[in-house]
C-alpha positions as a Python dict, from the first residue, in 0.01 Angstrom:
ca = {
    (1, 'X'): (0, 0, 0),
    (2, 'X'): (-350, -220, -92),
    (3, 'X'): (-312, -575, -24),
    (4, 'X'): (-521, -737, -288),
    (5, 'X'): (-630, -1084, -369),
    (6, 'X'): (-725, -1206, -691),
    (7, 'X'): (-777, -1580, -863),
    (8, 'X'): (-504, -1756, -1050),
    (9, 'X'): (-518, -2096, -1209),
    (10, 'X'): (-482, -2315, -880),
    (11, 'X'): (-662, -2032, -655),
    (12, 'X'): (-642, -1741, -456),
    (13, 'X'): (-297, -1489, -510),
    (14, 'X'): (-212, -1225, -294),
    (15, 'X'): (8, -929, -383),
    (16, 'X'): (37, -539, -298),
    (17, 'X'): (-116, -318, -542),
    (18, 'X'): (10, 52, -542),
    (19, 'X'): (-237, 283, -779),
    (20, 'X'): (-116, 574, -954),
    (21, 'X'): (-255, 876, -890),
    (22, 'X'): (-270, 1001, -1256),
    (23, 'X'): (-534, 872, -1490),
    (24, 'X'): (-481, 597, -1773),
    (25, 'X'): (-120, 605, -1595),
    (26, 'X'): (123, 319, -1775),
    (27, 'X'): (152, -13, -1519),
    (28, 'X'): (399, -262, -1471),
    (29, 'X'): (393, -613, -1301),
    (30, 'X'): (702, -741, -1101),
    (31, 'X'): (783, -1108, -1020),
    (32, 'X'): (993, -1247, -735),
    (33, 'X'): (1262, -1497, -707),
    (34, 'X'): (1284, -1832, -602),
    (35, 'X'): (980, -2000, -434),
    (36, 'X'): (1222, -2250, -298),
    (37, 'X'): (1480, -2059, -166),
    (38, 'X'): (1303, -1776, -2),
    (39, 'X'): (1187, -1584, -308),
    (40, 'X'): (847, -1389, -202),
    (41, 'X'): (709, -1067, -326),
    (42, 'X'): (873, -868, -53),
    (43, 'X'): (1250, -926, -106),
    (44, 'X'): (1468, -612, -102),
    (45, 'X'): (1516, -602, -428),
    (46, 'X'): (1137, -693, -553),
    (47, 'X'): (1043, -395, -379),
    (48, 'X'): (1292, -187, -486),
    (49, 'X'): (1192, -260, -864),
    (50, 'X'): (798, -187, -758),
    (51, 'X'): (908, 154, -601),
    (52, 'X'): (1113, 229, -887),
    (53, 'X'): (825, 168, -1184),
    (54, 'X'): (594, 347, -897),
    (55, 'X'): (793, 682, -849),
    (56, 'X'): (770, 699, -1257),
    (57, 'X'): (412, 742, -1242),
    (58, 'X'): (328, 347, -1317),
    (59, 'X'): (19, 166, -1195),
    (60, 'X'): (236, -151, -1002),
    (61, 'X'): (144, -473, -882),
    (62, 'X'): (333, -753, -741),
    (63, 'X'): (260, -1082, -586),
    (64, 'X'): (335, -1390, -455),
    (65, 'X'): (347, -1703, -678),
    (66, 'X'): (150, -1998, -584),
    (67, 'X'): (262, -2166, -242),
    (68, 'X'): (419, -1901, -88),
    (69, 'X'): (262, -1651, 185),
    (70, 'X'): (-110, -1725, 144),
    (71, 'X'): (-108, -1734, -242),
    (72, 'X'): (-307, -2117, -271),
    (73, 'X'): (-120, -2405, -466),
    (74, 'X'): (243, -2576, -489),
    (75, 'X'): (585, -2472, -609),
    (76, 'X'): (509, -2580, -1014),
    (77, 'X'): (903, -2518, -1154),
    (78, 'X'): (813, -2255, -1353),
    (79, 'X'): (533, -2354, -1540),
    (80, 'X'): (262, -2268, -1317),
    (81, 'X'): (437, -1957, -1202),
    (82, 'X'): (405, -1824, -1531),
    (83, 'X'): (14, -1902, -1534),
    (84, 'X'): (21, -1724, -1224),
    (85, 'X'): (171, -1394, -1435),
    (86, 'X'): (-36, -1443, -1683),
    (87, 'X'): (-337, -1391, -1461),
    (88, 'X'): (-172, -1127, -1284),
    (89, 'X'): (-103, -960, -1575),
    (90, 'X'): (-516, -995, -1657),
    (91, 'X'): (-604, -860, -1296),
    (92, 'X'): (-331, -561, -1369),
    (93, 'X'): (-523, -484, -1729),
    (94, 'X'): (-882, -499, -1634),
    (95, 'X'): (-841, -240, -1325),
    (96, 'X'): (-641, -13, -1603),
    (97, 'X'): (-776, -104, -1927),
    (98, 'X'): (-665, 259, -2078),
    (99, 'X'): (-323, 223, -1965),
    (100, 'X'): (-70, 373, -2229),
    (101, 'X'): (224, 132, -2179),
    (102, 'X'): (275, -201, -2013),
    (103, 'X'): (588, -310, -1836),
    (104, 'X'): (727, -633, -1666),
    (105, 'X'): (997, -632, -1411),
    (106, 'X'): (1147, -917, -1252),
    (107, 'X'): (1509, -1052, -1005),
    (108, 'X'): (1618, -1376, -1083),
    (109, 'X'): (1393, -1653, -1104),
    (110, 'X'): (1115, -1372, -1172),
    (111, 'X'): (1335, -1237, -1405),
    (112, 'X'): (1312, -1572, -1629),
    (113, 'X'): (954, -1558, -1570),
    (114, 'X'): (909, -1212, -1700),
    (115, 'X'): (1125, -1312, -1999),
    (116, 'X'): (893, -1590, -2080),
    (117, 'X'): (579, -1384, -2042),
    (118, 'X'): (684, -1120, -2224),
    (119, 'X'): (720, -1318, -2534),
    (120, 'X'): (333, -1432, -2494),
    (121, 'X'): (208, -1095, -2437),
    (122, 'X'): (243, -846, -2740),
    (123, 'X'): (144, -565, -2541),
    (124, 'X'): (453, -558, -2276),
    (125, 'X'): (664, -266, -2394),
    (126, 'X'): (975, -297, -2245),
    (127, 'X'): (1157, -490, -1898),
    (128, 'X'): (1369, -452, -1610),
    (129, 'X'): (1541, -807, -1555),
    (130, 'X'): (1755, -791, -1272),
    (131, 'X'): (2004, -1063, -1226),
    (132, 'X'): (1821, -1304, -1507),
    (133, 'X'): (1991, -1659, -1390),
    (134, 'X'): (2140, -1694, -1720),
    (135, 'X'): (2358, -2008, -1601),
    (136, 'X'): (2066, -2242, -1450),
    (137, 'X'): (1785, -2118, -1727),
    (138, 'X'): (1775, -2150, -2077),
    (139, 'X'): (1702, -1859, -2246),
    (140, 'X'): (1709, -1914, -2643),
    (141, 'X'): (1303, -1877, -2663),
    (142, 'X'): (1431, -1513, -2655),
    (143, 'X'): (1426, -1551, -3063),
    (144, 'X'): (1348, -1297, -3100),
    (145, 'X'): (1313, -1090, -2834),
    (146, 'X'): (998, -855, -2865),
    (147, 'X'): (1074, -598, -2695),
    (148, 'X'): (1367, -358, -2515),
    (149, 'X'): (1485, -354, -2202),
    (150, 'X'): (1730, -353, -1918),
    (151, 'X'): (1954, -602, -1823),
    (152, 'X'): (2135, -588, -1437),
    (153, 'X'): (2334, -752, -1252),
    (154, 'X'): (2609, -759, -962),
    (155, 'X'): (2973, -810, -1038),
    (156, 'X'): (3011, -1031, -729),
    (157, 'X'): (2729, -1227, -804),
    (158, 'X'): (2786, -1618, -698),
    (159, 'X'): (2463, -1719, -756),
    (160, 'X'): (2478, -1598, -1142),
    (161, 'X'): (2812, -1506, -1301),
    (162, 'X'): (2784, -1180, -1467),
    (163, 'X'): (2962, -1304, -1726),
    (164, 'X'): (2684, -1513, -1788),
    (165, 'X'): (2448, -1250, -1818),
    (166, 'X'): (2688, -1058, -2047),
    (167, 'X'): (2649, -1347, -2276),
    (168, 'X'): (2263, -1340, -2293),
    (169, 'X'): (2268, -971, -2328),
    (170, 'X'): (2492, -963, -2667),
    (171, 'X'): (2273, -1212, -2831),
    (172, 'X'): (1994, -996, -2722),
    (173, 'X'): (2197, -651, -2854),
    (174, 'X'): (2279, -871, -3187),
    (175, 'X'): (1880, -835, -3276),
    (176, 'X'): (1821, -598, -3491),
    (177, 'X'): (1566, -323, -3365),
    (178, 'X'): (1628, -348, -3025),
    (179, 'X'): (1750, -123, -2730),
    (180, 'X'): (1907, -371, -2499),
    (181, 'X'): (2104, -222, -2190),
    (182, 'X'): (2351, -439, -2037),
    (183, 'X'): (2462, -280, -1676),
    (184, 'X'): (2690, -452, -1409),
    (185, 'X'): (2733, -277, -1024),
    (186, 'X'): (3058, -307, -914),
    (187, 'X'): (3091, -482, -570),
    (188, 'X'): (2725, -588, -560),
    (189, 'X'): (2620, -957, -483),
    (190, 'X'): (2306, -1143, -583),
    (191, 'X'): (2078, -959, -359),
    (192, 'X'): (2270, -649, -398),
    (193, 'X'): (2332, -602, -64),
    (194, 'X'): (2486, -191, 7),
    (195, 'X'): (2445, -136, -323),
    (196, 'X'): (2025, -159, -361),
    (197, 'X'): (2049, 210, -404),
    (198, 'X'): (2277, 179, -720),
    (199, 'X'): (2078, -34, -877),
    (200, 'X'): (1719, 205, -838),
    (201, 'X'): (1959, 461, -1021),
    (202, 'X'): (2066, 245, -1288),
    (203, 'X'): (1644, 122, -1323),
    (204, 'X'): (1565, 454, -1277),
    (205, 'X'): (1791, 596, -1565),
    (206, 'X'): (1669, 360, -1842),
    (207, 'X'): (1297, 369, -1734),
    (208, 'X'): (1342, 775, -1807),
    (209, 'X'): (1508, 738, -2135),
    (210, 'X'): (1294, 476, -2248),
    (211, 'X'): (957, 665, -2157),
    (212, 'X'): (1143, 975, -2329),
    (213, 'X'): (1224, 792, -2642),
    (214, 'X'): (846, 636, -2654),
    (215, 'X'): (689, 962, -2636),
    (216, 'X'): (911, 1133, -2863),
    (217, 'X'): (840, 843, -3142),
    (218, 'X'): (474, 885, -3020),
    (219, 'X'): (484, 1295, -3090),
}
């Protein structure tokens, strides 16, 4: 898979760029967790969600927020790291400017990240946010949320309570005109450890429906 390195607001940003082979194929930008706590953009479960948009024919790039691996800059609690999205985001567009459909994935601290972005950006279609940290974030700027989605996460999650996240996801479902899937895996922790292959299926299943509804609405 291409490294690539491309300029954010504080400098240089290095992530791993995977190319679809079809033309004008859709793409989809994934964010990882926690600078701070050993988030980087090859976690387990980052690179499961890159695999996943990539094995349904999706143009995919992820990278590493400022400060971590050789990405220039310092942790910026949250604010910076979603300039640094944004201009991912920009480097993702102008290498696929005919792309169809535009996606944002993100795991826990990425996920809130994606969240935000996704209400600057008009043209991100839909989301996979996996394990959003529901108890240490605030989400109300999701009002209203633009766009559908999944929503994942473990039921033996310590780090964020699935109840939590079943919270967030009703308000979500309460918005009229949206397709909001709430999922919980049984047995899986924060990092969904024996259980990464559950969660691909459970991505995996809404990315197909939700391309299948799109083009259905489209034809």
């Amino acid at each position: 898979m291409p490294e690539v390195n491309f300029n954010g607001p504080e400098g240089r940003l290095e992530g791993q760029f995977h190319q679809a082979v079809e033309a004008n194929a859709p793409i989809a930008l994934v964010l990882h967790p926690h600078p701070k706590h050993g988030g980087t953009m090859n976690n387990k479960v980052v690179y499961a969600i890159h695999h996943t948009f990539a094995d349904r024919g999706f143009s995919v790039l992820r990278f590493n927020f400022r400060g971590v691996g050789r990405s220039v800059g310092e942790f910026d609690h949250g604010q910076g790291e979603l300039s640094d999205a944004a201009a991912a985001l920009d480097w993702l567009q102008t290498f696929n400017q005919n792309a169809p459909k535009c996606w944002i994935g993100g795991f826990s601290f990425g996920a809130w990240i994606a969240m935000q972005l996704l209400m600057r950006r008009p043209e991100i279609n839909g989301f996979l946010s996996i394990s959003p940290p529901a108890n240490l974030y605030d989400f109300t700027f999701l009002a209203p949320c633009p766009s559908s989605g999944l929503i994942l996460v473990g039921e033996a999650d310590r780090h964020v309570p699935h109840e939590e996240v079943s919270k967030l996801a009703k308000k979500l479902t309460a918005q009229r005109g949206l397709g909001i899937e709430y999922r919980t895996i049984k047995g899986a922790d924060h990092f969904y450890t024996g259980h990464l292959d559950e969660m691909r299926a459970a991505m995996t299943r809404h990315l197909v429906g939700a391309l299948a509804d799109a083009n259905s609405a489209a034809g």
